[in-house]
N, CA, C and O atoms as CSV, one atom per row, in Angstrom:
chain,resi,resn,atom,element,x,y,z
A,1,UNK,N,N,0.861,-1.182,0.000
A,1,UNK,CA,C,0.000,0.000,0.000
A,1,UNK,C,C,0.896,1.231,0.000
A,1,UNK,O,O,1.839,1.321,0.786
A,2,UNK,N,N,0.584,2.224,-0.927
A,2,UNK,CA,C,1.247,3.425,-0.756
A,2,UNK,C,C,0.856,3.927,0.052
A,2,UNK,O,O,-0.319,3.720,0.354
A,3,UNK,N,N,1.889,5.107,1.024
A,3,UNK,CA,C,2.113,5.985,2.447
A,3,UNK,C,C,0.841,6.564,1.891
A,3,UNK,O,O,0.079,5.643,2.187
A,4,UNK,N,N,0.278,7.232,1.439
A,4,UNK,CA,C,-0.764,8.119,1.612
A,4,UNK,C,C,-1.684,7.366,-0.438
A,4,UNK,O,O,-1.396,7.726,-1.579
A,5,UNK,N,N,-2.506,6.539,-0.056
A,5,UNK,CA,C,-3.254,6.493,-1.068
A,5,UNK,C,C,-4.552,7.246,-1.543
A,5,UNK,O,O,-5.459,7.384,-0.721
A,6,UNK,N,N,-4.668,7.638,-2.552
A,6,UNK,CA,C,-5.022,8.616,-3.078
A,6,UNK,C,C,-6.830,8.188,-2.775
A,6,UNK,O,O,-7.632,9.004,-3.229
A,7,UNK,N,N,-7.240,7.306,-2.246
A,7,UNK,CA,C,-8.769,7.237,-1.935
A,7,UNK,C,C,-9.117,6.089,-0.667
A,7,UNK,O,O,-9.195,4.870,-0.813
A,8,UNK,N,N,-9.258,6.691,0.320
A,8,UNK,CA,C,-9.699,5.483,1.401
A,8,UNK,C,C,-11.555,5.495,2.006
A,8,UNK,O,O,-12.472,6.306,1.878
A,9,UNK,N,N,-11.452,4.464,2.520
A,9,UNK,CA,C,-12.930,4.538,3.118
A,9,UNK,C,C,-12.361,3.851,4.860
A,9,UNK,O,O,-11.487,3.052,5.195
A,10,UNK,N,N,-13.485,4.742,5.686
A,10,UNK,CA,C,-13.358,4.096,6.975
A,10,UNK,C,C,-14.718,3.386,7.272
A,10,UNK,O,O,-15.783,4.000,7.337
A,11,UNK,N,N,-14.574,1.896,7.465
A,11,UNK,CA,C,-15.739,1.498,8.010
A,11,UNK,C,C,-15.977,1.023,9.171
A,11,UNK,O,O,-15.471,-0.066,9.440
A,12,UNK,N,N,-16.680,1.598,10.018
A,12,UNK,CA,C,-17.110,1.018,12.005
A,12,UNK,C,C,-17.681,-0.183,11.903
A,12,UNK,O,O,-18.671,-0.287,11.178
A,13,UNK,N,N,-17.260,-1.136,12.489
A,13,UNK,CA,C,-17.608,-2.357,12.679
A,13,UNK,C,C,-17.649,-2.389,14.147
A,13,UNK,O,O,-16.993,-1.703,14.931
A,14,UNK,N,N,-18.699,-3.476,14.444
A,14,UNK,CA,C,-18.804,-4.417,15.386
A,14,UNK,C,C,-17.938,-5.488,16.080
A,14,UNK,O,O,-17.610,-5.729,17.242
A,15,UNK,N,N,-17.656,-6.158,14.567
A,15,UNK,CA,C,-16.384,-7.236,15.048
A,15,UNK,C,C,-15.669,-6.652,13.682
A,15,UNK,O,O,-16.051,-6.838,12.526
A,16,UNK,N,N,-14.450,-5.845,14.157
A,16,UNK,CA,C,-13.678,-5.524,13.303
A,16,UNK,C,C,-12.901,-6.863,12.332
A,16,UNK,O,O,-13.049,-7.015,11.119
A,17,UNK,N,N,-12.352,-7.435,12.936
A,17,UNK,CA,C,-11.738,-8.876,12.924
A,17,UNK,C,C,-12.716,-9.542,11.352
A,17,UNK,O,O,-12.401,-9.839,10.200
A,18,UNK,N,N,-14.048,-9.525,12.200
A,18,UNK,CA,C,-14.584,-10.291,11.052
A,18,UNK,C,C,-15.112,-9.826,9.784
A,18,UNK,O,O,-15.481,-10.462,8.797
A,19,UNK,N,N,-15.051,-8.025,10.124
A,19,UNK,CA,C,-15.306,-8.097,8.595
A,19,UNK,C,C,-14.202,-7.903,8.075
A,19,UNK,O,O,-14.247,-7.767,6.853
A,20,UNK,N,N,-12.900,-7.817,8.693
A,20,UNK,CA,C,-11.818,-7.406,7.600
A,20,UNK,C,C,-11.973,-8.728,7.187
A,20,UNK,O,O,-12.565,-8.830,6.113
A,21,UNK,N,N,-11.671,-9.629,7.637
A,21,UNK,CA,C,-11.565,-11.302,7.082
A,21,UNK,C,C,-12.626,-11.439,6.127
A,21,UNK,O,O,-12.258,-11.862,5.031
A,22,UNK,N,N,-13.784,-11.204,6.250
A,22,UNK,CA,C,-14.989,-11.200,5.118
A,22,UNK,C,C,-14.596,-10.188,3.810
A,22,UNK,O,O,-14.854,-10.643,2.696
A,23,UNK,N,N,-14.121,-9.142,3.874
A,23,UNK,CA,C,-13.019,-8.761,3.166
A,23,UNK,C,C,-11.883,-9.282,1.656
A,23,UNK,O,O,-11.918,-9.357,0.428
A,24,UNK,N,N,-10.890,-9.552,2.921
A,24,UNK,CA,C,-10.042,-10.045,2.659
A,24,UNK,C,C,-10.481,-11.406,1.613
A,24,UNK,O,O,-10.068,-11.463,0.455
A,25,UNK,N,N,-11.319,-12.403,2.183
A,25,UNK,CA,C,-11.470,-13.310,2.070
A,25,UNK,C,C,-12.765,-13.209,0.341
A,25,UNK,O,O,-12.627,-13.913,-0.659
A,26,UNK,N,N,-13.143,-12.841,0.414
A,26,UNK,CA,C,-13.983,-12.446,-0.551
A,26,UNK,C,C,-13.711,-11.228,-1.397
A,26,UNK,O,O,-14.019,-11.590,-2.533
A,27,UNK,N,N,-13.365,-10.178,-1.441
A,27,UNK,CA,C,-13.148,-9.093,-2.165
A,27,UNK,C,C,-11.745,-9.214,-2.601
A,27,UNK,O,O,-11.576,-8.598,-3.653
A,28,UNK,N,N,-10.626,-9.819,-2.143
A,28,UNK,CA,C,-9.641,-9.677,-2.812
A,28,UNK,C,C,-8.569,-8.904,-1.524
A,28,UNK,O,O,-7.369,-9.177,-1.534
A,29,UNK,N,N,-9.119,-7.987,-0.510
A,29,UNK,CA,C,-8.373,-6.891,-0.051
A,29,UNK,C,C,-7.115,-7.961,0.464
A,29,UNK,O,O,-7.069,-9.190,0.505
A,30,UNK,N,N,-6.182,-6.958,0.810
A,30,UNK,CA,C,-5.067,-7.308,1.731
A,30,UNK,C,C,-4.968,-6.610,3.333
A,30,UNK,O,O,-5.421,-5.576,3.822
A,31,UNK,N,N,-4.285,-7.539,3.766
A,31,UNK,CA,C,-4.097,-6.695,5.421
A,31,UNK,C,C,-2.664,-6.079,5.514
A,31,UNK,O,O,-1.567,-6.622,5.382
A,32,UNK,N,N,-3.012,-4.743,5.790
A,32,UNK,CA,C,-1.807,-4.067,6.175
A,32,UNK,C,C,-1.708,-3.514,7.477
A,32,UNK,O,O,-0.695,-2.816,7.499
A,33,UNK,N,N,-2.284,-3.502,8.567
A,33,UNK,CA,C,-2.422,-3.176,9.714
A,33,UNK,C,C,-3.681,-4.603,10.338
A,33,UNK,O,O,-4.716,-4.894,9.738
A,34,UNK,N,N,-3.239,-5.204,11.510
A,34,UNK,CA,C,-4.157,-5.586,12.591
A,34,UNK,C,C,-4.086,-5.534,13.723
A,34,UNK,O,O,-3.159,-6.165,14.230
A,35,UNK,N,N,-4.897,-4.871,14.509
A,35,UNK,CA,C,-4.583,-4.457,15.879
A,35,UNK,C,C,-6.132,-4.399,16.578
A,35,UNK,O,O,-7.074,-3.920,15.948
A,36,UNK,N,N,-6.269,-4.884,17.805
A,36,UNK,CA,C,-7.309,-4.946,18.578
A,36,UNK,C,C,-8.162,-3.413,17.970
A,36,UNK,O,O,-7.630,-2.304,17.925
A,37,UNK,N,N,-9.146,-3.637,17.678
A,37,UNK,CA,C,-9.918,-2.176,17.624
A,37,UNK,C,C,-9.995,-2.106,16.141
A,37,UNK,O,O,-11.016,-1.682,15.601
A,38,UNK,N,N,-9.093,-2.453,15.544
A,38,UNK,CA,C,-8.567,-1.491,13.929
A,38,UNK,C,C,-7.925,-2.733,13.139
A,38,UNK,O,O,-7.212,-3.632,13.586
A,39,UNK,N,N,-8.352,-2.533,11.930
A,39,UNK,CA,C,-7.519,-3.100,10.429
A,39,UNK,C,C,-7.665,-2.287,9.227
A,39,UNK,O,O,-8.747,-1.866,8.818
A,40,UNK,N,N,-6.373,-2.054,8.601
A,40,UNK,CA,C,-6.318,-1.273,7.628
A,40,UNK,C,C,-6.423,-2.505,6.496
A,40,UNK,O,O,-6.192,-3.627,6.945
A,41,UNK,N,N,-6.676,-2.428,5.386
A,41,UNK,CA,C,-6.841,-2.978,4.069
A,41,UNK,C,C,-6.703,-2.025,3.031
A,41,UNK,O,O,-6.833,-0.802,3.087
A,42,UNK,N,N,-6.297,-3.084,1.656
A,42,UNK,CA,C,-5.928,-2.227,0.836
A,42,UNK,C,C,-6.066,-3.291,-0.079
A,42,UNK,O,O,-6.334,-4.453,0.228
A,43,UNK,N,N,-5.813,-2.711,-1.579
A,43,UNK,CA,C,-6.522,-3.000,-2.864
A,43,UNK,C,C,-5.745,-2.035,-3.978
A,43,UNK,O,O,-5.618,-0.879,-3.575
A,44,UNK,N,N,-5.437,-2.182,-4.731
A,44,UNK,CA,C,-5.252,-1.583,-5.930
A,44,UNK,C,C,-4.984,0.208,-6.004
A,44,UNK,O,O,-5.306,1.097,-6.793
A,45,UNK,N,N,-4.182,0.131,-4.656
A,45,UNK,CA,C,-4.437,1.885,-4.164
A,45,UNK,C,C,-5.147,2.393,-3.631
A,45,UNK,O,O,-5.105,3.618,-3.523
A,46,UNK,N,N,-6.260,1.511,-2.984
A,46,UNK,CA,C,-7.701,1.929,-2.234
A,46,UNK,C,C,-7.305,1.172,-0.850
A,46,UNK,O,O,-6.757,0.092,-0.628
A,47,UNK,N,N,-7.881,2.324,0.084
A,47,UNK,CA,C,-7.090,1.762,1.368
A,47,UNK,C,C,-8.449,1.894,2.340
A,47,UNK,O,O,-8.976,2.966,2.635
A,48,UNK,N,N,-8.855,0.707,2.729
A,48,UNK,CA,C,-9.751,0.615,3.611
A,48,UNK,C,C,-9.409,0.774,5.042
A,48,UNK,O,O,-8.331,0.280,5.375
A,49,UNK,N,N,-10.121,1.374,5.968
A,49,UNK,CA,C,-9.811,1.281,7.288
A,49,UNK,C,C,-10.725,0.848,8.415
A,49,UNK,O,O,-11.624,1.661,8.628
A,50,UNK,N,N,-10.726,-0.073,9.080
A,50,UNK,CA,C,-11.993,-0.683,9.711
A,50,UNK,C,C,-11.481,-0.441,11.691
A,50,UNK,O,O,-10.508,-0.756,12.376
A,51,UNK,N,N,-12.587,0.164,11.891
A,51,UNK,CA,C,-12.717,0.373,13.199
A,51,UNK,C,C,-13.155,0.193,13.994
A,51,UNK,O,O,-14.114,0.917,13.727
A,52,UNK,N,N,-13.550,-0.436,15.549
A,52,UNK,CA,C,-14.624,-0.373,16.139
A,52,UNK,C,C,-15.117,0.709,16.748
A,52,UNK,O,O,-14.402,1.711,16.745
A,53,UNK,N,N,-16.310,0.764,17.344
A,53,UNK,CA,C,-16.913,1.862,17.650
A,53,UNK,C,C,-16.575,2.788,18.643
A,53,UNK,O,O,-16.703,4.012,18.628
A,54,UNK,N,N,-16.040,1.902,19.678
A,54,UNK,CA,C,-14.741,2.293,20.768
A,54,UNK,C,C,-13.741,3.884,20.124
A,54,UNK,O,O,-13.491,4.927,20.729
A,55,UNK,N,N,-13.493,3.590,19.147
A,55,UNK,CA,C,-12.233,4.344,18.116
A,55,UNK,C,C,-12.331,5.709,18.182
A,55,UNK,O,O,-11.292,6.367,18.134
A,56,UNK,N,N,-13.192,6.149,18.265
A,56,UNK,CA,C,-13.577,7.746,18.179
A,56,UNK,C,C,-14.934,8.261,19.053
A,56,UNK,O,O,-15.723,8.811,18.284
A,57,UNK,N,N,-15.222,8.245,19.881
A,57,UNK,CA,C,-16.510,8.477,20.157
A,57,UNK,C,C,-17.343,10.279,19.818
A,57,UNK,O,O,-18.413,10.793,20.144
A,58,UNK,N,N,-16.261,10.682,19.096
A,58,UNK,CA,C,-16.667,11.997,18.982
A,58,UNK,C,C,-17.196,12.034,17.306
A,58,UNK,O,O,-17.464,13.100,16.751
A,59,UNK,N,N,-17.306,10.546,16.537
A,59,UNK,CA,C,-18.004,10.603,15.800
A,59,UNK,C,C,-19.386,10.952,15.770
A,59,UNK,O,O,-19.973,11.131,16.837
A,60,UNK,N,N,-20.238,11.123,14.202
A,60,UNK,CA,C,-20.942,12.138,14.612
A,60,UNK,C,C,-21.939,11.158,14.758
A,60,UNK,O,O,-22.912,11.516,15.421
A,61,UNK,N,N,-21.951,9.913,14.272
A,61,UNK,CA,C,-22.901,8.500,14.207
A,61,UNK,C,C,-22.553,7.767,15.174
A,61,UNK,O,O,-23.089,6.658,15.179
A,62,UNK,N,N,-21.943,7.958,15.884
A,62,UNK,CA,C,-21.395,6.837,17.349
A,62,UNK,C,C,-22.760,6.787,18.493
A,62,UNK,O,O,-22.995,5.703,19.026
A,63,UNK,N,N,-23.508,7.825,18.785
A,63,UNK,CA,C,-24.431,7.256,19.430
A,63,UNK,C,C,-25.389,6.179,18.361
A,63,UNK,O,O,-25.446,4.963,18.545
A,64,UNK,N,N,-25.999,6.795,17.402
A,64,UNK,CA,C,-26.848,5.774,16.955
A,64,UNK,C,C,-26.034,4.695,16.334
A,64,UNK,O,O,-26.914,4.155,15.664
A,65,UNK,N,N,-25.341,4.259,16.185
A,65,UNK,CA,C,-24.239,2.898,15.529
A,65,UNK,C,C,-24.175,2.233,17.252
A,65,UNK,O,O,-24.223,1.008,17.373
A,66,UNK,N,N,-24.093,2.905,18.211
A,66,UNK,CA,C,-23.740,1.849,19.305
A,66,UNK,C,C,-25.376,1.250,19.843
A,66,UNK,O,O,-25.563,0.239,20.521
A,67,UNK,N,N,-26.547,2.292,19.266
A,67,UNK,CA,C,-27.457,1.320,19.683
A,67,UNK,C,C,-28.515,0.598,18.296
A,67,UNK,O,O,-29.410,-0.246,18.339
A,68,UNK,N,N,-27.952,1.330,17.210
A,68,UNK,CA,C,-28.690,0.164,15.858
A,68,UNK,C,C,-27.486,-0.421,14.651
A,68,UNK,O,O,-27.585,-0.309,13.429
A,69,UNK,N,N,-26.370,-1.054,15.423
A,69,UNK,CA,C,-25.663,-1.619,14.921
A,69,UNK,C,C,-25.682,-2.214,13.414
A,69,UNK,O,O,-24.943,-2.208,12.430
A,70,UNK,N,N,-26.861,-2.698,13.766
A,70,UNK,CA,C,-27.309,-3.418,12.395
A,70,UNK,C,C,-27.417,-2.202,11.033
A,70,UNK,O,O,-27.450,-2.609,9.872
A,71,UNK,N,N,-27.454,-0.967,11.301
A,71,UNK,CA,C,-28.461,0.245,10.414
A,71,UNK,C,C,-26.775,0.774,9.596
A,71,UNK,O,O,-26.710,1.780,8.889
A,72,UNK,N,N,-25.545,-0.137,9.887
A,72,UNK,CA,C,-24.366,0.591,9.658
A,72,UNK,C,C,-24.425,1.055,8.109
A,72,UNK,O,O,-24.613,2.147,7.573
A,73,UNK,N,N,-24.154,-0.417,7.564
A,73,UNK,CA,C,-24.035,-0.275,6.048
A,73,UNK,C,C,-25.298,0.339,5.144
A,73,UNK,O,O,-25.250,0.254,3.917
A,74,UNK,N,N,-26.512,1.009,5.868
A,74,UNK,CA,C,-27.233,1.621,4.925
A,74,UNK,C,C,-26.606,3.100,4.048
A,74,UNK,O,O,-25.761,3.941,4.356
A,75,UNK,N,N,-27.144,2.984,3.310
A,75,UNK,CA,C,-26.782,4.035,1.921
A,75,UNK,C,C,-25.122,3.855,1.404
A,75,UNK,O,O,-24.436,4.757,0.923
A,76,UNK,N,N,-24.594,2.094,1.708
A,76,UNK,CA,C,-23.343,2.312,1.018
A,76,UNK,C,C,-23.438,1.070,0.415
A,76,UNK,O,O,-24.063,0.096,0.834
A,77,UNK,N,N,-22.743,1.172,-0.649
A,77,UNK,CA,C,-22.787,-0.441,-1.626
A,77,UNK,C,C,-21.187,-0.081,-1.857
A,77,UNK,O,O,-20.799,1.040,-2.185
A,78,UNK,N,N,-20.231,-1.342,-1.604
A,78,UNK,CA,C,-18.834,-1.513,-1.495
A,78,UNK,C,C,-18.981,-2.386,-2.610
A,78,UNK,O,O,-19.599,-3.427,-2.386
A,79,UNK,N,N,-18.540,-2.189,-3.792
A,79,UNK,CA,C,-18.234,-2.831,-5.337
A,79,UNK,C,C,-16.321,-2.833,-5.287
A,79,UNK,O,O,-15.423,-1.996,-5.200
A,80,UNK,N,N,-16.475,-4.548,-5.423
A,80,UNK,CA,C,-15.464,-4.803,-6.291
A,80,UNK,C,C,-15.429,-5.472,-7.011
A,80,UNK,O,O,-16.413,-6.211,-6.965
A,81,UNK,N,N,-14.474,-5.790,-8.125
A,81,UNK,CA,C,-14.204,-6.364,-9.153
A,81,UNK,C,C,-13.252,-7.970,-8.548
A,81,UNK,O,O,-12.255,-8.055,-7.832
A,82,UNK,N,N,-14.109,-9.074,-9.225
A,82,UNK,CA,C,-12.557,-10.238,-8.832
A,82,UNK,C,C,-13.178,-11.180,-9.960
A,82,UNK,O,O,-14.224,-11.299,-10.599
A,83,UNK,N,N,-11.984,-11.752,-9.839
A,83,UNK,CA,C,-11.858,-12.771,-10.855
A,83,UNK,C,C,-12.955,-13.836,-11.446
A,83,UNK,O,O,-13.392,-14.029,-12.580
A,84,UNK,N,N,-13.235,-14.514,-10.019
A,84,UNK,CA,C,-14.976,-15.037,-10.457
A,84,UNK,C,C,-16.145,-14.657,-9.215
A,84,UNK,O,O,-16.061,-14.778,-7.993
A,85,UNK,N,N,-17.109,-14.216,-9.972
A,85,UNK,CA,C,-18.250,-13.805,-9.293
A,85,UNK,C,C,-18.629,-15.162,-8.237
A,85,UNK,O,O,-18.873,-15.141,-7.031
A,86,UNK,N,N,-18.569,-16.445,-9.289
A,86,UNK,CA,C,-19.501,-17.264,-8.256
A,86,UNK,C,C,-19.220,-17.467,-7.312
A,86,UNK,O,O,-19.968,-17.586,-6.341
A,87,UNK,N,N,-17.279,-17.624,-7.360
A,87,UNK,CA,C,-16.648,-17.975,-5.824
A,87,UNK,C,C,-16.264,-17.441,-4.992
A,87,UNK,O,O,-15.817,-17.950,-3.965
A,88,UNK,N,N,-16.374,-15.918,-5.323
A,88,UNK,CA,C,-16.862,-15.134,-4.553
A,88,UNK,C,C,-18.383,-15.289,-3.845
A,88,UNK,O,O,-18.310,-15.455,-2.628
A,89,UNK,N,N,-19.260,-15.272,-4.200
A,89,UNK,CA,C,-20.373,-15.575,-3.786
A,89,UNK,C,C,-20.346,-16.577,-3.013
A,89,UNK,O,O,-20.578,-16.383,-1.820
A,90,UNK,N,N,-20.012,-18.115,-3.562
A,90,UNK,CA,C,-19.936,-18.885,-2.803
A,90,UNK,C,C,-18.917,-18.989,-1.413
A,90,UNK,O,O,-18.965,-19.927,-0.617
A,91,UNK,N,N,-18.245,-18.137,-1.335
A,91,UNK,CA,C,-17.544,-17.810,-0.378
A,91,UNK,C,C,-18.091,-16.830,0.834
A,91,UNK,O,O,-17.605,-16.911,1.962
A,92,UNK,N,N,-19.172,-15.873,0.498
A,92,UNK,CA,C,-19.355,-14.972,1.373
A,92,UNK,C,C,-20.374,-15.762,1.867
A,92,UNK,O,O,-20.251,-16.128,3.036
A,93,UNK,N,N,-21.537,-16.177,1.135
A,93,UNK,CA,C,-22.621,-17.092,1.222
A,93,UNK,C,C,-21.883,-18.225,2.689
A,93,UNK,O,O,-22.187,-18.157,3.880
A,94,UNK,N,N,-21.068,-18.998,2.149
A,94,UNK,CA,C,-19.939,-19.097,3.537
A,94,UNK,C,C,-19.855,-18.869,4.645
A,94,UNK,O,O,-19.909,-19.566,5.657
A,95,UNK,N,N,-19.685,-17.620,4.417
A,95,UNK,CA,C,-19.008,-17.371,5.753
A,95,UNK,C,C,-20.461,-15.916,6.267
A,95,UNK,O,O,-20.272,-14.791,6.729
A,96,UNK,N,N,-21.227,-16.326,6.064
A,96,UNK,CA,C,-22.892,-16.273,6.596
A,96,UNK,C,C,-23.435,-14.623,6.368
A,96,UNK,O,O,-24.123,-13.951,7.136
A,97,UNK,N,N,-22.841,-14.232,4.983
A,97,UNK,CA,C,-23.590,-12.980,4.032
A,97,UNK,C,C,-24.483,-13.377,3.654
A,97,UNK,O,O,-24.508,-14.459,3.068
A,98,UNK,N,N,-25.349,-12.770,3.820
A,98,UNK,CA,C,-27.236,-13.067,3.226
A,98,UNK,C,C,-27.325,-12.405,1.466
A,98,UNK,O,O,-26.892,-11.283,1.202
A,99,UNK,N,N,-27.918,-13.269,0.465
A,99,UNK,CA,C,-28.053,-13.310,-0.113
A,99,UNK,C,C,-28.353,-12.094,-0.671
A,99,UNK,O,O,-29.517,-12.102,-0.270
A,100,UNK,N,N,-28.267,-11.018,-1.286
A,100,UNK,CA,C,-29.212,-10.124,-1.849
A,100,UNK,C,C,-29.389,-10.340,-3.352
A,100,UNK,O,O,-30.431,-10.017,-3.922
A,101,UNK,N,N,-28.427,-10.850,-3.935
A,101,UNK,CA,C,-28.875,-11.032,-6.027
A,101,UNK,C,C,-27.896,-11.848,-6.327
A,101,UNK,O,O,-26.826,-11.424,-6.765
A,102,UNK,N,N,-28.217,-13.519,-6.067
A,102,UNK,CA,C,-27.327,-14.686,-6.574
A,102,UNK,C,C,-26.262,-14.086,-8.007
A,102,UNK,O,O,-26.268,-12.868,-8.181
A,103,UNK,N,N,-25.610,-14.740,-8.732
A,103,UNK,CA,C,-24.940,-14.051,-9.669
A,103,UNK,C,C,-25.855,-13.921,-10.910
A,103,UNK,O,O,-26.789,-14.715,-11.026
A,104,UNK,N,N,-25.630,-12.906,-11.901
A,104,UNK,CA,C,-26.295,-13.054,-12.862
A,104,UNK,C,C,-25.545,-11.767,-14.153
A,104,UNK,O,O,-24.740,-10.855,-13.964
A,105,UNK,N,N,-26.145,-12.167,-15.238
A,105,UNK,CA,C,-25.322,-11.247,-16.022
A,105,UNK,C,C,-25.978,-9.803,-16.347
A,105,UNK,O,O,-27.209,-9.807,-16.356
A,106,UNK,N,N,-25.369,-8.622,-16.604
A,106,UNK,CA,C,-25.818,-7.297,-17.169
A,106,UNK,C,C,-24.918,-6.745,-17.773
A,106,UNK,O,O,-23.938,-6.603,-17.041
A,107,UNK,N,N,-24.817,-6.473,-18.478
A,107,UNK,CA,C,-24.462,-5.350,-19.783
A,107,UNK,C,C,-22.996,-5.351,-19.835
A,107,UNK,O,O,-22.223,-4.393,-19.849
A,108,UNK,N,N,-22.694,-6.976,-19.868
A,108,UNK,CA,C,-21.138,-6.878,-20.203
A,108,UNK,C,C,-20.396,-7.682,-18.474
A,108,UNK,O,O,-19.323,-8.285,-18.429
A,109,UNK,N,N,-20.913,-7.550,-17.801
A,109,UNK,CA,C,-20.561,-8.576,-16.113
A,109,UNK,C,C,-21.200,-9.138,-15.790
A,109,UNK,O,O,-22.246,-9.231,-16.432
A,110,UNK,N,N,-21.047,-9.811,-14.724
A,110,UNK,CA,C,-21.443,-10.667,-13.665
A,110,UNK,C,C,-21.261,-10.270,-13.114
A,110,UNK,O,O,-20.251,-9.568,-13.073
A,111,UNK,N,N,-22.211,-10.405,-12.105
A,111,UNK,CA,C,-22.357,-9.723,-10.916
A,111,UNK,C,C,-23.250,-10.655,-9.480
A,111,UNK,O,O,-23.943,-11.669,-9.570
A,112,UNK,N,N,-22.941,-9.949,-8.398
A,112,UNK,CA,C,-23.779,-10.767,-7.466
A,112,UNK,C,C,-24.309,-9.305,-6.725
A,112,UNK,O,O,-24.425,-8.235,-7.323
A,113,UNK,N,N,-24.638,-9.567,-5.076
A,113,UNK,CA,C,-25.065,-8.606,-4.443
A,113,UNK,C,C,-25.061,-9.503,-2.792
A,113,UNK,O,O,-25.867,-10.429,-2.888
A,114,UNK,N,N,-24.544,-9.483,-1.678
A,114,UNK,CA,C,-24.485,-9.696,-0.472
A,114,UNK,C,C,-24.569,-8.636,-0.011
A,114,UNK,O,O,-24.247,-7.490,-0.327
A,115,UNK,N,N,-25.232,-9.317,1.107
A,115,UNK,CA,C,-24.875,-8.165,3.117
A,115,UNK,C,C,-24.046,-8.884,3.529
A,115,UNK,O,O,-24.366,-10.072,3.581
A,116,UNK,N,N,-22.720,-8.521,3.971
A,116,UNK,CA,C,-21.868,-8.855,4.568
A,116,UNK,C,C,-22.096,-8.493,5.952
A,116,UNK,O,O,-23.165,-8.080,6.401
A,117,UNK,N,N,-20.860,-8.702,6.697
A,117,UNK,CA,C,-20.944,-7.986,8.339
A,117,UNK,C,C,-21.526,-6.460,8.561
A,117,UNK,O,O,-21.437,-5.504,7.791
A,118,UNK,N,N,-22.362,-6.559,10.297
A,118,UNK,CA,C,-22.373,-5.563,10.281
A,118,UNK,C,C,-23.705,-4.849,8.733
A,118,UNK,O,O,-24.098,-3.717,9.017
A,119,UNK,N,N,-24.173,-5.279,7.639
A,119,UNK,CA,C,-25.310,-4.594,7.371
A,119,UNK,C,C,-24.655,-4.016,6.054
A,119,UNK,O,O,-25.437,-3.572,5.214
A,120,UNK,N,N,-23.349,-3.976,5.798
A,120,UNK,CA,C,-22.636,-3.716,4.551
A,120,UNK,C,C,-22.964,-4.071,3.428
A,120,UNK,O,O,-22.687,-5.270,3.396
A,121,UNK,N,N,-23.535,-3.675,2.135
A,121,UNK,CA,C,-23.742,-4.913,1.320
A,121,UNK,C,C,-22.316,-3.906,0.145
A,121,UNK,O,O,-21.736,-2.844,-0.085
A,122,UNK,N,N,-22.569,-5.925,-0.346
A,122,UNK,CA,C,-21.083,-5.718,-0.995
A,122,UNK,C,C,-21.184,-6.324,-2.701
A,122,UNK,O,O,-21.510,-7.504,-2.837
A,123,UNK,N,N,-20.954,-5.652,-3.705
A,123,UNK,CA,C,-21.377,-6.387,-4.805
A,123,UNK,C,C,-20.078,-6.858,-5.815
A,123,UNK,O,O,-19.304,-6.100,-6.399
A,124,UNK,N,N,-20.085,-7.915,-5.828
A,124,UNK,CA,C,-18.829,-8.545,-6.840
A,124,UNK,C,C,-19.045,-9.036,-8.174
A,124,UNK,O,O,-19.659,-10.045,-8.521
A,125,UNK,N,N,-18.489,-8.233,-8.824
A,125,UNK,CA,C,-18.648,-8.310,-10.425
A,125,UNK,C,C,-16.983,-9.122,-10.956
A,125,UNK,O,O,-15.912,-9.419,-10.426
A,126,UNK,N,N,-17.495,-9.190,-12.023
A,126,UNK,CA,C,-16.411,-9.808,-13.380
A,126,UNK,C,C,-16.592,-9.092,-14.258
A,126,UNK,O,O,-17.460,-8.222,-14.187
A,127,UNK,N,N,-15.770,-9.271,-15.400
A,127,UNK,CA,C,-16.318,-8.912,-16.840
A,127,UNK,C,C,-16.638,-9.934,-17.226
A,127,UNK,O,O,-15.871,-10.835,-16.888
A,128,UNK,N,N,-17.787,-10.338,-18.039
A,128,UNK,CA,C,-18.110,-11.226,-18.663
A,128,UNK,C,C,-18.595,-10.599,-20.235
A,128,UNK,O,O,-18.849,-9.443,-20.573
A,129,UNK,N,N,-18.602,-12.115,-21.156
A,129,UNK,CA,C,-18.836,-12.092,-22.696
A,129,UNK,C,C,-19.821,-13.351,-22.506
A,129,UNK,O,O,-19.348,-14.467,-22.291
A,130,UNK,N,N,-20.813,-13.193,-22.569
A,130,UNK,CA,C,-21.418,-14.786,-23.062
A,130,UNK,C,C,-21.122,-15.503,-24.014
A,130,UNK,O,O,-21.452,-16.689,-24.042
A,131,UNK,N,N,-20.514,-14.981,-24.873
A,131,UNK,CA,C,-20.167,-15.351,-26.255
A,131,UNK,C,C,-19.214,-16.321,-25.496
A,131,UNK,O,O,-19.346,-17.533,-25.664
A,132,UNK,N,N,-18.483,-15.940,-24.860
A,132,UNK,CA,C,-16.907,-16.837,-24.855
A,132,UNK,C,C,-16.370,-17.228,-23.160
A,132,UNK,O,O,-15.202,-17.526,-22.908
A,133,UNK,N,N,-17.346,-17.162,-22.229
A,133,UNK,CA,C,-17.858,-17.672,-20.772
A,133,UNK,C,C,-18.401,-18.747,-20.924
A,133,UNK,O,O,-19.249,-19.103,-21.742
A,134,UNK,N,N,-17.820,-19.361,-19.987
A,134,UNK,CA,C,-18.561,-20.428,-19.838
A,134,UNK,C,C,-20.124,-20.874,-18.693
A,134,UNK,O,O,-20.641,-21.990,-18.761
């Protein structure tokens, strides 16, 4: 990961631990920081930072995140790109992401749609050709 990458996101988690691993494990990210409280991740110059709620309390969402935990990931959809949609899918599906849009094709990808940890939903695409996919 570069010292200062040019686009990050911070996300508050519950069990920090598990969504970096849901992460990691499904999206592709890497771990560059793990420490009780906190994991940094990173990607292609995109540097994720995952926190628990503990981390700042002078956030401006820390009261309502410590009592509707579940309400985190509304109004954000975390898109990445990996190699295959399904095993991705079948991987988050796994490790107990709720379904939101099994894989299917549109206008050139594949794509799926999960809630990951925490209320996140996360959508993993490919490029696809039907012509020449199998």
């Amino acid at each position: 990961m570069t010292a200062n990458p040019s686009f990050g996101v911070t996300l508050w988690a519950t069990d920090v631990f598990a969504l970096a691993d849901f992460l990691v494990a499904v999206a592709g990210m890497a771990v560059e920081q793990r420490h009780p409280g906190f994991a940094a991740l990173s990607r292609e110059g995109v540097a994720i930072q995952v926190h628990d709620d503990e981390s700042f309390r002078g956030h401006p969402w820390y009261d309502a995140l410590r009592r509707e935990g579940v309400a985190r990931g509304i109004g954000a959809e975390l898109r990445f790109e990996v190699d295959s949609t399904d095993a991705a899918y079948s991987e988050a599906i796994r490790r107990g992401a709720i379904a939101i849009a099994p894989p299917y094709e549109y206008e050139g990808t594949r794509e799926c749609l999960v809630m990951g940890p925490d209320g996140y939903v996360v959508s993993l695409w490919q490029a696809w050709n039907l012509s020449t996919s199998p």
